[in-house]
Backbone as ProteinMPNN parsed JSONL, in Angstrom:
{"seq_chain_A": "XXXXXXXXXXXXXXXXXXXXXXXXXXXXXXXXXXXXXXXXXXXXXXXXXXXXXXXXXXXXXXXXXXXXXXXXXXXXXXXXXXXXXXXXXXXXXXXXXXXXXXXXXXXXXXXXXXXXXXXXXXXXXXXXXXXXXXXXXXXXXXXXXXXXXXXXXXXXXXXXXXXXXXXXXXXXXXXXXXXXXXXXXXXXXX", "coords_chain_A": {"N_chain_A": [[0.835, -1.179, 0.0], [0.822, 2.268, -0.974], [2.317, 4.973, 0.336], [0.715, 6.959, 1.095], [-1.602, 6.411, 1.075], [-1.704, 4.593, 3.625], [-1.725, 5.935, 5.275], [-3.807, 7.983, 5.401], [-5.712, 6.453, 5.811], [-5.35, 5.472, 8.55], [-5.416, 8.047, 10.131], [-8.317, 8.405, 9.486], [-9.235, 6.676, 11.767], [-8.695, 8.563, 13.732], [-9.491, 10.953, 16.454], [-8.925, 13.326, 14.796], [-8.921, 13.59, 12.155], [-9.205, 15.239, 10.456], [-7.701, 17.29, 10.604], [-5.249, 16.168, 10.255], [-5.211, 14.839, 8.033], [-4.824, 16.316, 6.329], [-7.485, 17.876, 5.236], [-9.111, 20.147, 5.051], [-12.175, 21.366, 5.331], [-15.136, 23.79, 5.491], [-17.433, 22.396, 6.798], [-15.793, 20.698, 8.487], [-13.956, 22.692, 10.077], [-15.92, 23.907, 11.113], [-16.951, 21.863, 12.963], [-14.541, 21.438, 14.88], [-14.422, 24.159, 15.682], [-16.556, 24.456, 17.248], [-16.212, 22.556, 19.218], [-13.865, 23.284, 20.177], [-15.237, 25.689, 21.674], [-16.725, 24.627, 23.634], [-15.434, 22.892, 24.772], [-13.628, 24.889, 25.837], [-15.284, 26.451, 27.406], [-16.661, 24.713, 28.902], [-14.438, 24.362, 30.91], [-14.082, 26.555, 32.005], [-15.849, 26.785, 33.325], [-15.755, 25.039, 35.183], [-13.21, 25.669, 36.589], [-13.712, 27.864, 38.092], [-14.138, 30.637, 37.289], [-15.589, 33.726, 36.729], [-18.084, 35.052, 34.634], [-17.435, 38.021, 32.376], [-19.334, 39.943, 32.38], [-22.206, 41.247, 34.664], [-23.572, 42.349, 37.765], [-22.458, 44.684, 39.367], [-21.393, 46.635, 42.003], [-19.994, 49.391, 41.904], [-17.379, 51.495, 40.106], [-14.519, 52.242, 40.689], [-12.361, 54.622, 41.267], [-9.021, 55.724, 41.019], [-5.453, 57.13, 42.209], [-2.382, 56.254, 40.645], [-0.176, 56.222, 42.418], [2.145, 54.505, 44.194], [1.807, 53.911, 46.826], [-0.919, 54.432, 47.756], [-2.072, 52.614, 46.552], [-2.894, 49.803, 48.603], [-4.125, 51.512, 50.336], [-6.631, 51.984, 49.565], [-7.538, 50.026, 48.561], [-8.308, 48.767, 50.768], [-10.175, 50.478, 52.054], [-11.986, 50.261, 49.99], [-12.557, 47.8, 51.128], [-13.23, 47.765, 53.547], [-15.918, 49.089, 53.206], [-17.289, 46.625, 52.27], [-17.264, 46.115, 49.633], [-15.232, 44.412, 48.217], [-14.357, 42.508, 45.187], [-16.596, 43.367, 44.142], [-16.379, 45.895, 42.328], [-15.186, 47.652, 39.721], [-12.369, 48.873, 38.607], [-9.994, 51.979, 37.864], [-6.926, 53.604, 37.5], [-5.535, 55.769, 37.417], [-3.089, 58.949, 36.905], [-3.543, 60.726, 39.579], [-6.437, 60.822, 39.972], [-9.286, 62.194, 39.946], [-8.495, 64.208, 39.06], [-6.784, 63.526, 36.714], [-8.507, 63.432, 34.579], [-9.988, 65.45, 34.63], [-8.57, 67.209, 34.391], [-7.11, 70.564, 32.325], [-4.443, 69.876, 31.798], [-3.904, 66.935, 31.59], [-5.753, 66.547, 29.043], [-5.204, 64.681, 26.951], [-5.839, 62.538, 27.956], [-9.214, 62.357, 29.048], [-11.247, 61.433, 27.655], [-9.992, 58.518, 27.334], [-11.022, 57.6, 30.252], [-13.49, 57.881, 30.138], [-14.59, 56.689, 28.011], [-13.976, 53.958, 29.259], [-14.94, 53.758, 31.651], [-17.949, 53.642, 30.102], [-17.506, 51.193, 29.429], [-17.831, 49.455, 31.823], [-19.942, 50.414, 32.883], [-22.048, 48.846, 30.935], [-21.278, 45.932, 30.64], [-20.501, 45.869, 33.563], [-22.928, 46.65, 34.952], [-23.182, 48.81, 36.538], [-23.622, 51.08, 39.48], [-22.337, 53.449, 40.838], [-19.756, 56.076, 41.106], [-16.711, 55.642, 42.479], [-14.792, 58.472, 43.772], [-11.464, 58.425, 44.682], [-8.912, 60.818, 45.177], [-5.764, 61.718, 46.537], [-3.501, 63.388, 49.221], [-0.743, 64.971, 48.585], [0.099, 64.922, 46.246], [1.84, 64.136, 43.301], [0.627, 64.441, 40.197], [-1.453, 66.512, 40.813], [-0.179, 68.73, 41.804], [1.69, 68.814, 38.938], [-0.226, 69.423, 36.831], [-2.021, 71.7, 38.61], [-0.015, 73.545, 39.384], [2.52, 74.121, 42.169], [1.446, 76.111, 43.967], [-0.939, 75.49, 44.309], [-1.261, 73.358, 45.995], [0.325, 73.94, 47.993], [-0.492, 74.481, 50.515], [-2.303, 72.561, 53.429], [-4.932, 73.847, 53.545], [-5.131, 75.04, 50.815], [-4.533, 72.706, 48.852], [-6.6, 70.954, 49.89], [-8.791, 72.481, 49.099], [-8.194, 72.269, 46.091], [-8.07, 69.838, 45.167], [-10.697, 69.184, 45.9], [-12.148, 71.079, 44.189], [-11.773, 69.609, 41.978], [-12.798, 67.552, 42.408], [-15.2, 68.297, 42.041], [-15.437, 69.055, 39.638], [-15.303, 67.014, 38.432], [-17.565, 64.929, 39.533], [-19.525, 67.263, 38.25], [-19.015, 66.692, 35.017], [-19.582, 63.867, 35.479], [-22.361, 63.691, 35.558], [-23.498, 65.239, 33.453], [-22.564, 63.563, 31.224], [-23.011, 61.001, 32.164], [-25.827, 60.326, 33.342], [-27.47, 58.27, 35.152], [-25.497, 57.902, 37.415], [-24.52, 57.798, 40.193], [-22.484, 60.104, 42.087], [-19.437, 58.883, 44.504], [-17.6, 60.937, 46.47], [-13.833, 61.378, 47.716], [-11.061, 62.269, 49.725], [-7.863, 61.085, 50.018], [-5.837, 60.696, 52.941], [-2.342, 60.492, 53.944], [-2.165, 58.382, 56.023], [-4.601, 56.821, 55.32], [-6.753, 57.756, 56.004], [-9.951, 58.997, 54.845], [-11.796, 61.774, 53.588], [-14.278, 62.811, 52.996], [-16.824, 64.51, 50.487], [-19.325, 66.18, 49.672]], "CA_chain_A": [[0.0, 0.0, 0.0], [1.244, 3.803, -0.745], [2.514, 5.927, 2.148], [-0.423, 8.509, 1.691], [-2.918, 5.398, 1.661], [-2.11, 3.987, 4.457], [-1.806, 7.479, 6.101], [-5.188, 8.476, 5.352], [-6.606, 4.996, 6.658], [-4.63, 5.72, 9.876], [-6.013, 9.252, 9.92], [-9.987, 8.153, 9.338], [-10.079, 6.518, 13.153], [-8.364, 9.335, 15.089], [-10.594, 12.191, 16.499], [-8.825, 14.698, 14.438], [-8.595, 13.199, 10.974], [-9.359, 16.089, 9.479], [-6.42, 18.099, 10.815], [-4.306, 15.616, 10.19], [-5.17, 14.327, 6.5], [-5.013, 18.076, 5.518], [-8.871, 17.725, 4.07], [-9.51, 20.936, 5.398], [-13.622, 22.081, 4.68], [-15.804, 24.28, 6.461], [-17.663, 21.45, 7.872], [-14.573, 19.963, 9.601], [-13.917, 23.609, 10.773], [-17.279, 23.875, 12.271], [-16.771, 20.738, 13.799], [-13.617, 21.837, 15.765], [-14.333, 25.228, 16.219], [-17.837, 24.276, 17.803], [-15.673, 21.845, 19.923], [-12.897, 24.085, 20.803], [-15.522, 26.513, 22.356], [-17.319, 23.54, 24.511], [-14.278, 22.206, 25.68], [-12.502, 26.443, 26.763], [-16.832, 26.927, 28.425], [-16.534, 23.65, 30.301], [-12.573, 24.428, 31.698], [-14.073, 27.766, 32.421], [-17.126, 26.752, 34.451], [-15.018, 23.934, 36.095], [-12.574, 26.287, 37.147], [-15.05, 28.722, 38.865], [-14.076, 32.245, 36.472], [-16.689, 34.035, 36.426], [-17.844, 36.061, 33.278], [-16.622, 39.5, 32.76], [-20.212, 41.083, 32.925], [-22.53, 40.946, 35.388], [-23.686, 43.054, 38.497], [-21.343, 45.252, 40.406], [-21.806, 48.419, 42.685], [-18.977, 50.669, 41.199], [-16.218, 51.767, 39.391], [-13.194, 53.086, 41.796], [-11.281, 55.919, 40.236], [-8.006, 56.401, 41.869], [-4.422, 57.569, 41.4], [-1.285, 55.076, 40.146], [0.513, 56.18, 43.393], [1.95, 53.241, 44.886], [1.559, 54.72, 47.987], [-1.866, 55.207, 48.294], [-2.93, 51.288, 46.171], [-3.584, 49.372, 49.722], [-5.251, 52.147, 51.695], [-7.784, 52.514, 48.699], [-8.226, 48.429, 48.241], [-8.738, 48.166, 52.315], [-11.08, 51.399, 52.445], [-13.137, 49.44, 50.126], [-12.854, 46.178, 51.595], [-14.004, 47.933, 54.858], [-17.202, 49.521, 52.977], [-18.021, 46.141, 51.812], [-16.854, 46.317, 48.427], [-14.348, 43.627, 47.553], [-15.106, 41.805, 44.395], [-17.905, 44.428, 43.237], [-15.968, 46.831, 41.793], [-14.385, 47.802, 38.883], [-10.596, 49.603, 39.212], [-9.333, 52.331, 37.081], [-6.289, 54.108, 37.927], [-4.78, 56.975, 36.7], [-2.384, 60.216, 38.24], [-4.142, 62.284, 39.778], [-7.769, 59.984, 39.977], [-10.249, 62.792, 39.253], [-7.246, 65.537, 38.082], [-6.058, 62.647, 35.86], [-9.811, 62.692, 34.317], [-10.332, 66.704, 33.922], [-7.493, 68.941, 34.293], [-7.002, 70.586, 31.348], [-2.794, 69.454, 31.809], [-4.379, 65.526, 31.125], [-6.546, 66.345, 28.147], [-5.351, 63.795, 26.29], [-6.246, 60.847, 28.97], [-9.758, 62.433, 29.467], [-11.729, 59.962, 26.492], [-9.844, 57.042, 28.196], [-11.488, 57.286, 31.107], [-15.143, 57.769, 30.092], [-14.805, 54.862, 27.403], [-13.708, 52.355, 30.421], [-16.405, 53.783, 32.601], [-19.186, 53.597, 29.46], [-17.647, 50.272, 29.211], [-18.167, 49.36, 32.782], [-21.377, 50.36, 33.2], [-22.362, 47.978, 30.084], [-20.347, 45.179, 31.176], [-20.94, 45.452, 35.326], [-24.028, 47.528, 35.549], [-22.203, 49.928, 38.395], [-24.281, 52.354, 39.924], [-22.001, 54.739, 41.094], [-18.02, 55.782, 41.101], [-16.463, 55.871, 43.765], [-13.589, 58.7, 43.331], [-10.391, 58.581, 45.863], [-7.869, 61.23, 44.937], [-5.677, 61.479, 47.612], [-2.945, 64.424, 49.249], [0.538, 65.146, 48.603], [-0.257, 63.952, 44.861], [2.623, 64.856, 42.095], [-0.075, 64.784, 39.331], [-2.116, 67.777, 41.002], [1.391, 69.451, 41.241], [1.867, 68.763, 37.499], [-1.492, 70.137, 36.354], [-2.354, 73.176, 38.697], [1.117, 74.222, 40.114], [2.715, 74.555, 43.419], [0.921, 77.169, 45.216], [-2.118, 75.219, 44.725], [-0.981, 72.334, 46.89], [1.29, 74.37, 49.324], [-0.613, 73.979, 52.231], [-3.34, 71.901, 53.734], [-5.907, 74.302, 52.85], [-4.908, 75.069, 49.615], [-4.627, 71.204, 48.856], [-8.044, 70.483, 49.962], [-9.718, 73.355, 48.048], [-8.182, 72.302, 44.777], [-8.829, 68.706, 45.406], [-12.6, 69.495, 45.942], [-12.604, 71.497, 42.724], [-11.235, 68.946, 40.6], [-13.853, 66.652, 42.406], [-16.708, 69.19, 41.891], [-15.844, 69.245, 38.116], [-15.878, 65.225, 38.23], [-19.15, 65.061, 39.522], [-20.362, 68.057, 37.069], [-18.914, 65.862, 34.042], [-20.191, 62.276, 34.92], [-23.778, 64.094, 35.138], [-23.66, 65.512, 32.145], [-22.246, 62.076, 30.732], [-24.12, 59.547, 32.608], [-27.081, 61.41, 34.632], [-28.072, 57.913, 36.354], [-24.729, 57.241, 37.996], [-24.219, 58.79, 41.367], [-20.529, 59.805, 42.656], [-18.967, 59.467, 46.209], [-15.87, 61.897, 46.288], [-13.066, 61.936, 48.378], [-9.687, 62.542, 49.907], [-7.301, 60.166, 51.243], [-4.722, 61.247, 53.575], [-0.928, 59.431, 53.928], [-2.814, 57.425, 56.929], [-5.892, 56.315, 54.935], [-8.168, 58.825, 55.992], [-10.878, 59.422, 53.8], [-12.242, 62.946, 53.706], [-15.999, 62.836, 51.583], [-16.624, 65.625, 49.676], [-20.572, 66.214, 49.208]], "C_chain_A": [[0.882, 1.245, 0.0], [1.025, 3.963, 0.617], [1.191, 6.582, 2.569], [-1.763, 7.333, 1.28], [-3.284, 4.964, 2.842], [-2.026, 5.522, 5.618], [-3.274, 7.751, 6.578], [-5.837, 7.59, 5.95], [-6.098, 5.477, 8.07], [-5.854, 7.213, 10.369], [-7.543, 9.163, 10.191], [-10.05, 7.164, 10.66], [-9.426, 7.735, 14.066], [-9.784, 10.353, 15.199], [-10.476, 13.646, 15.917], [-8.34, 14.367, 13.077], [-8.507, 14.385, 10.305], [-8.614, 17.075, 9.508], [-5.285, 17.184, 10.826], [-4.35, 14.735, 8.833], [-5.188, 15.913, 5.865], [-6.262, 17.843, 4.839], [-9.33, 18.448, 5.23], [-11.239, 21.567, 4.683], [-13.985, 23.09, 6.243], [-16.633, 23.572, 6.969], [-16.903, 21.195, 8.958], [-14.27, 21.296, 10.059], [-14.931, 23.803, 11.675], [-17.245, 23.076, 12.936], [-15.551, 21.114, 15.307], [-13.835, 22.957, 16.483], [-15.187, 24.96, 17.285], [-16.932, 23.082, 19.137], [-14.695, 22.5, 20.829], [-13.792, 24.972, 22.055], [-16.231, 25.855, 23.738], [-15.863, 23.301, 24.847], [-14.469, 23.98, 26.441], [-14.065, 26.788, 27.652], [-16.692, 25.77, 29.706], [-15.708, 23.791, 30.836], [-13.126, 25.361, 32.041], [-15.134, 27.91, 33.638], [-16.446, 25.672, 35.555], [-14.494, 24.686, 37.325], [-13.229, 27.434, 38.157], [-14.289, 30.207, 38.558], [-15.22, 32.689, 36.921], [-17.049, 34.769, 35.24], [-17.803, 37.334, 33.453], [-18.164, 40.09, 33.062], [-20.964, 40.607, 33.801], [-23.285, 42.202, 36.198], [-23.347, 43.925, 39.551], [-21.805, 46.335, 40.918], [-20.982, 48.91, 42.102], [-17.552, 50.858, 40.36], [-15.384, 52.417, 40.827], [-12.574, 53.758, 40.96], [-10.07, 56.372, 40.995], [-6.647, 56.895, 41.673], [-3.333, 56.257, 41.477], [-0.317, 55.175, 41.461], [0.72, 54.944, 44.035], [1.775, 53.49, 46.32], [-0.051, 54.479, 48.768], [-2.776, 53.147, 47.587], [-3.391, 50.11, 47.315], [-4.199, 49.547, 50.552], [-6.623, 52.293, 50.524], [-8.508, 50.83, 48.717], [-8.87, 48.105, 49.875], [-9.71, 48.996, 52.503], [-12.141, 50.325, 51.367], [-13.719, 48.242, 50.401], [-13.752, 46.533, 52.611], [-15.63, 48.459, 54.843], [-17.823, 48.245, 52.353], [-17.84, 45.686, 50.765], [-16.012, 45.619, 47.722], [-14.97, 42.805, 47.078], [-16.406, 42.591, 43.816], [-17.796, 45.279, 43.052], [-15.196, 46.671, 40.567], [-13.686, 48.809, 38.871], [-10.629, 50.683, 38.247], [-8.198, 53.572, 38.008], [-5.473, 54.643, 37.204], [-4.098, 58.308, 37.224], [-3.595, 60.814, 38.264], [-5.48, 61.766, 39.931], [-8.255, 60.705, 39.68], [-9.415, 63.821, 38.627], [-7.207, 65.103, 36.789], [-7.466, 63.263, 34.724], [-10.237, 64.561, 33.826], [-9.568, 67.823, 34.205], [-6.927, 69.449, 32.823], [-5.27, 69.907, 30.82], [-2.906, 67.874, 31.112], [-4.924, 65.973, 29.793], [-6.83, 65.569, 27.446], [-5.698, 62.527, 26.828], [-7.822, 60.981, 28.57], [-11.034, 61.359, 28.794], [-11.274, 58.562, 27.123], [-10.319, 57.131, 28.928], [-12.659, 57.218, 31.334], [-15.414, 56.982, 29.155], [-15.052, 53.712, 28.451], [-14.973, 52.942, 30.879], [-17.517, 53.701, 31.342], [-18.803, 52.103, 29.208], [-18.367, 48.879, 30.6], [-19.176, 49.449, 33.367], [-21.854, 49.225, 32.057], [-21.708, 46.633, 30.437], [-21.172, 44.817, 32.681], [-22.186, 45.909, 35.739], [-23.954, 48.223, 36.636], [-23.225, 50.799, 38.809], [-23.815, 53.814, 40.175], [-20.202, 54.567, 40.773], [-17.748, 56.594, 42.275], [-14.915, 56.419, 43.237], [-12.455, 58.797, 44.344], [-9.096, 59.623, 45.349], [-6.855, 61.343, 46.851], [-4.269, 62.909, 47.711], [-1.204, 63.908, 48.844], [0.524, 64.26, 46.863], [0.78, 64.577, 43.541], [1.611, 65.132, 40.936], [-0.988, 66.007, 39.805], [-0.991, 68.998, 40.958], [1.616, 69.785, 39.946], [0.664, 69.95, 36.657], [-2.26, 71.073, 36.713], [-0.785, 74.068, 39.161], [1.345, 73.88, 41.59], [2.023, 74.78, 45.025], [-0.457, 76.166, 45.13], [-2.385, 74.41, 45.481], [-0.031, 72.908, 48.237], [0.744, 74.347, 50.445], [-1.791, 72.882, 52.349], [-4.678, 72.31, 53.38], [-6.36, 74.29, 51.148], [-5.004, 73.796, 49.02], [-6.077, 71.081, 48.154], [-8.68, 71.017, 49.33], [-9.262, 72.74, 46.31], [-8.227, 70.768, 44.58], [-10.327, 68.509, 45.191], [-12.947, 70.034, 44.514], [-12.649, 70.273, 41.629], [-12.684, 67.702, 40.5], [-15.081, 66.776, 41.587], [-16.825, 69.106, 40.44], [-16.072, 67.681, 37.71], [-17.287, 65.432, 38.288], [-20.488, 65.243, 38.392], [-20.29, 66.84, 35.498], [-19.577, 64.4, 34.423], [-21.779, 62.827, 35.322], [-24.007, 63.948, 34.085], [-23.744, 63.959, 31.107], [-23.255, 61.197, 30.949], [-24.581, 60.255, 34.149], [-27.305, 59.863, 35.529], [-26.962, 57.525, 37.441], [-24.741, 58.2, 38.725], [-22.559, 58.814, 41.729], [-20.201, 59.76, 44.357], [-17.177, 60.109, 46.364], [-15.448, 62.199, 47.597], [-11.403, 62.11, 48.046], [-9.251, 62.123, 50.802], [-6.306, 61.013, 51.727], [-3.887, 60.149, 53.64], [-1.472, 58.207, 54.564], [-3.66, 56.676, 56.138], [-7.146, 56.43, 55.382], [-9.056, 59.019, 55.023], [-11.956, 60.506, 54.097], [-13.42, 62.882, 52.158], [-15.673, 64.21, 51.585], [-18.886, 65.575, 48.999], [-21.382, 67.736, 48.235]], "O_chain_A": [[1.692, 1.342, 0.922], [0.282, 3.569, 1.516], [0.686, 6.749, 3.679], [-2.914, 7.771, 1.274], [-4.427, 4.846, 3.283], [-2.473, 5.629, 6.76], [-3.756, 7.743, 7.711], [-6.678, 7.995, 6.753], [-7.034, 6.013, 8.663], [-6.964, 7.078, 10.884], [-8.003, 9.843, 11.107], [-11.185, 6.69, 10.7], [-9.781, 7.734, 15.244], [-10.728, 10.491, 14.421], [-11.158, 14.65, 16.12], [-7.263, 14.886, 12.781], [-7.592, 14.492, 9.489], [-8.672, 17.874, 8.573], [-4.31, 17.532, 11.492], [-3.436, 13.931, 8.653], [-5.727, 16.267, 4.816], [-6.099, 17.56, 3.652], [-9.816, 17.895, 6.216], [-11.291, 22.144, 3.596], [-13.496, 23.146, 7.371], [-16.866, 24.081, 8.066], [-17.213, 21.398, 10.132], [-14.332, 20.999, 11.252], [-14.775, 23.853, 12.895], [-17.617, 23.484, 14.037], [-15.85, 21.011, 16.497], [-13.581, 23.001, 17.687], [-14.699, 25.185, 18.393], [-17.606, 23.095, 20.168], [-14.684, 22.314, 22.046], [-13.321, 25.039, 23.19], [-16.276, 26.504, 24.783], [-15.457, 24.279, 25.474], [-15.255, 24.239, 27.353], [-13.891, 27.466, 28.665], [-16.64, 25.903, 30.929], [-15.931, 23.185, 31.884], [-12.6, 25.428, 33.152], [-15.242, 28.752, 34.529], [-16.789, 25.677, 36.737], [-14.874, 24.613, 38.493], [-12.662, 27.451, 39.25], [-13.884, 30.873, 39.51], [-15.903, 31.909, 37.584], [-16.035, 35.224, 34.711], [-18.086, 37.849, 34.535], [-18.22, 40.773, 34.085], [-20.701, 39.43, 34.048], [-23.657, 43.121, 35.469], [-23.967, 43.879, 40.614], [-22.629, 47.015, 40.306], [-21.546, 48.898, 41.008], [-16.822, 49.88, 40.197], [-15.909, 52.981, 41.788], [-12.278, 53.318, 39.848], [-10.153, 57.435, 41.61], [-6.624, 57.236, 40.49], [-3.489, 55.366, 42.313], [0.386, 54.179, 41.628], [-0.234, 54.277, 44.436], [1.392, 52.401, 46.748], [-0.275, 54.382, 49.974], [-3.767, 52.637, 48.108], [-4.328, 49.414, 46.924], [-4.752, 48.793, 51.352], [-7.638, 52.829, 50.969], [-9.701, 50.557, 48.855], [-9.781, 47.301, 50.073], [-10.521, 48.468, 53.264], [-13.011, 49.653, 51.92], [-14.813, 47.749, 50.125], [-14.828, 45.955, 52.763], [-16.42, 48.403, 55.785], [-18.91, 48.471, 51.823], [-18.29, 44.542, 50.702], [-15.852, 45.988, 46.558], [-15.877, 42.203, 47.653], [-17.086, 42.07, 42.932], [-18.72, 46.041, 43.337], [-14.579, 45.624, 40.365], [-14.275, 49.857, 39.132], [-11.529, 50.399, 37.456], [-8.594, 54.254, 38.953], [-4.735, 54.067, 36.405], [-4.737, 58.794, 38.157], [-4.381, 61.244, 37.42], [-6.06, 62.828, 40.152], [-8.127, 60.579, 38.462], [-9.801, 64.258, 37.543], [-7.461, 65.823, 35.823], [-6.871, 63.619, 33.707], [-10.743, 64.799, 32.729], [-9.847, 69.021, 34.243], [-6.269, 68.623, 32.191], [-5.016, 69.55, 29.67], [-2.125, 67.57, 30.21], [-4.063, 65.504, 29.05], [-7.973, 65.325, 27.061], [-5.829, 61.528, 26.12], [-8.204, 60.063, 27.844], [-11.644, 60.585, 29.532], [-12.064, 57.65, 27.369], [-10.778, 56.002, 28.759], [-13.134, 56.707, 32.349], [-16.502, 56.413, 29.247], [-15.944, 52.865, 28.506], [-16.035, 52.532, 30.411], [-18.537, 53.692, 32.032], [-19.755, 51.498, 28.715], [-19.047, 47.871, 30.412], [-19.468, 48.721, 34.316], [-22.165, 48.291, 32.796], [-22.879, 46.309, 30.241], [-22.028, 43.968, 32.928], [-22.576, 45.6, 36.865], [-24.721, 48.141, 37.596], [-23.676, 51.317, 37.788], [-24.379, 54.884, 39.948], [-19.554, 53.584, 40.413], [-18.202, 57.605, 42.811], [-14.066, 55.737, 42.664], [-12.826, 59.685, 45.112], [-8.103, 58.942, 45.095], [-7.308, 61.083, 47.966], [-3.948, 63.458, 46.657], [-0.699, 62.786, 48.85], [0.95, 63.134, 46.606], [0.338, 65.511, 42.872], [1.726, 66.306, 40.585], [-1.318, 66.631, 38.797], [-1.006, 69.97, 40.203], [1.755, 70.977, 39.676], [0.882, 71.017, 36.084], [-3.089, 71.551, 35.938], [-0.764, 75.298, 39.172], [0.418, 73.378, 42.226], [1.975, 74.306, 46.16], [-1.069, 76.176, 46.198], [-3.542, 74.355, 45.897], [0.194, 72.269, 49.265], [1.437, 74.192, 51.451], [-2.178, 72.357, 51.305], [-5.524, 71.507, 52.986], [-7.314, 73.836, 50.516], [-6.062, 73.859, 48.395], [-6.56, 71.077, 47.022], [-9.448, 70.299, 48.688], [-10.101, 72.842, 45.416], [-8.531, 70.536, 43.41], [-10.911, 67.763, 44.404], [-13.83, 69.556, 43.802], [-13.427, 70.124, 40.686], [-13.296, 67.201, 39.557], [-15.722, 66.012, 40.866], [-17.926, 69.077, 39.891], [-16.855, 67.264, 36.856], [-18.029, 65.928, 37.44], [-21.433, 64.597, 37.937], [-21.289, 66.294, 35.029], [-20.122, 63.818, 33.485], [-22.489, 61.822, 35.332], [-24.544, 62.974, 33.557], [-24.699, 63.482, 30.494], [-24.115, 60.753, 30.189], [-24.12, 60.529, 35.257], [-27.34, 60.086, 36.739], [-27.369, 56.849, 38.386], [-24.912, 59.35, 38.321], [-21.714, 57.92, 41.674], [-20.681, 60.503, 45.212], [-16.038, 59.645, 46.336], [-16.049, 62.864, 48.442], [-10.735, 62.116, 47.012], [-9.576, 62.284, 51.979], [-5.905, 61.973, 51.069], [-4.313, 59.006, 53.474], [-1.389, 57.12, 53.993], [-3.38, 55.49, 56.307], [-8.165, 55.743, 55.308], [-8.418, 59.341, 54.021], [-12.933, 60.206, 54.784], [-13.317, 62.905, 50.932], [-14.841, 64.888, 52.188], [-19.38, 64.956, 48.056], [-22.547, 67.669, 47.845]]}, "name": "protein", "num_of_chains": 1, "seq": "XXXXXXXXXXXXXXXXXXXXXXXXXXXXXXXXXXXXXXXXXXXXXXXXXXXXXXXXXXXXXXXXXXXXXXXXXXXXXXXXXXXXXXXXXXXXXXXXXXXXXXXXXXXXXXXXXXXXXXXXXXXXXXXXXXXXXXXXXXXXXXXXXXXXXXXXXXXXXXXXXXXXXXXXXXXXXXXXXXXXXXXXXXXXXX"}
């Protein structure tokens, strides 16, 4: 018997003849593909994933500071909140988002959140900027962070214009705005 006879006989009992006699159709594609996706659903439900969308309370908006990434994950562990959120982090958390110094971020961050609400169904965002922040430095100056007062007032603004923008944007989402301190204080902002 020829090589590519007895090949093909060989070939016609495995479970993947058809990737292995090269007699490629779109049947035998449908066949695999439709197989491929049953097998990666069953490994995925086995494994206990869960799927990306679903029902979540919020988006978190905070800054890239490493500094400040375990007092923000424990403030919302302590409200409840671990596992029903969705993250985004960027300098400056609400600065990052509308100082005119960012401009070019400000589209990234209301894509993810229009994706996030579609996706998790969030209700609200929860924003954490927090003090002593180089990105508020960057984008109002100095003097506007030089003291504790000063700080807090231009903190609050940046909030106040958050707020104003995810209205405008997305009227049913509510915001809770604050300001962490070094400790992991959290100063609301209503």
């Amino acid at each position: 018997m020829p090589a590519s006879i007895s090949q093909t006989l060989r070939y016609k009992n495995s479970c993947c003849d058809s990737l292995l006699s090269n007699s490629h159709s779109r049947r035998n594609f449908m066949r695999m593909a439709g197989g491929a996706v049953l097998f990666s659903s069953v490994g995925m439900l086995s494994s206990g994933v869960q799927a990306a969308s679903g029902n979540y309370e919020a988006m978190v908006l905070s800054c890239i500071d490493p500094r400040f990434q375990d007092l923000v994950n424990k403030q919302q562990s302590s409200d409840g909140l671990s596992g029903k959120y969705s993250a985004f982090t960027i300098a400056g958390a609400s600065i990052g988002v509308v100082a005119p110094a960012f401009k070019a971020w400000h589209a990234t961050f209301w894509e993810n959140l229009g994706a996030s609400i579609g996706l998790h169904n969030i209700k609200k965002v929860i924003v954490v900027n927090h003090r002593d922040c180089g990105a508020a430095k960057i984008a109002y100056g100095d003097a506007m962070v030089a003291t504790p007062a000063a700080e807090t007032e231009t903190h609050k603004q940046a909030l106040m214009e958050f707020r104003r923008q995810l209205k405008e944007k997305f009227p049913a989402l509510s915001a809770q705005l604050g300001l962490m301190s070094l400790d992991g204080k959290l100063e609301l902002f209503s």
